[in-house]
C-alpha positions, 0 to 999 in steps of 0.5 A: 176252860180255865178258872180265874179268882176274881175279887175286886175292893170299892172305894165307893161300894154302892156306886156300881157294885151291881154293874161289876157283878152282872159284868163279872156274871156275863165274862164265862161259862160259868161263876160262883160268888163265895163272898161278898167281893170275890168270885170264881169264873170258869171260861175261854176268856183271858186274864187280860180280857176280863180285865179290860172289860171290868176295868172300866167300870173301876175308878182310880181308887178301886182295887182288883184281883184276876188270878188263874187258880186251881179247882180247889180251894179251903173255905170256912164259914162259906160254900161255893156253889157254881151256876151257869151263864144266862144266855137268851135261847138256851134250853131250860132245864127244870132240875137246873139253876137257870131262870130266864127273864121273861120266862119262856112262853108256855107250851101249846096245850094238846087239846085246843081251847074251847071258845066262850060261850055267849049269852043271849 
């Protein structure tokens, strides 16, 4: 898998900045968001792949950066912490840092419900 940085810069922020974020969150295996507009993504996806696919939702004014990096980086004043794609089917884990919408549904009990009991 490589790692790419990935920032991009708005013209119009509020325009679809969540739409280029849930794109940018779906393009690899994983993605940590350091800052505002920049993000690391670790995939088998290409340079070029990643920029088709966020390139369409940018318009002529708008900026963007996809670069292959190295696993390390200096920061300051911010954390870099890695979460995983979320991808329907996959096995939730309850130490991980998936949540799935809607939530799985919950296991069948061991022991059969009782019915309710009637009034007569």
């Amino acid at each position: 898998m490589r790692t790419f940085l990935v920032s991009y810069d708005l013209a119009k922020p509020n325009r679809n900045k969540h739409v280029i974020a849930q794109e940018i969150m779906g393009l690899g295996e994983r993605w940590a968001r350091p800052l505002e507009s920049t993000w690391y993504v670790e995939g088998r996806v290409s340079a070029v792949e990643m920029e088709r696919r966020l390139s369409e939702l940018l318009d002529t004014d708008d900026g963007l950066l996809i670069q292959q990096v190295e696993n390390t980086a200096l920061m300051s004043n911010t954390s870099l912490r890695w979460f995983r794609q979320r991808r329907a089917g996959i096995d939730i884990t309850p130490d991980g840092n998936v949540i799935a919408f809607p939530s799985p549904p919950a296991p069948e009990p061991m022991e059969p419900e009782l019915p309710f009991a009637r009034a007569s």
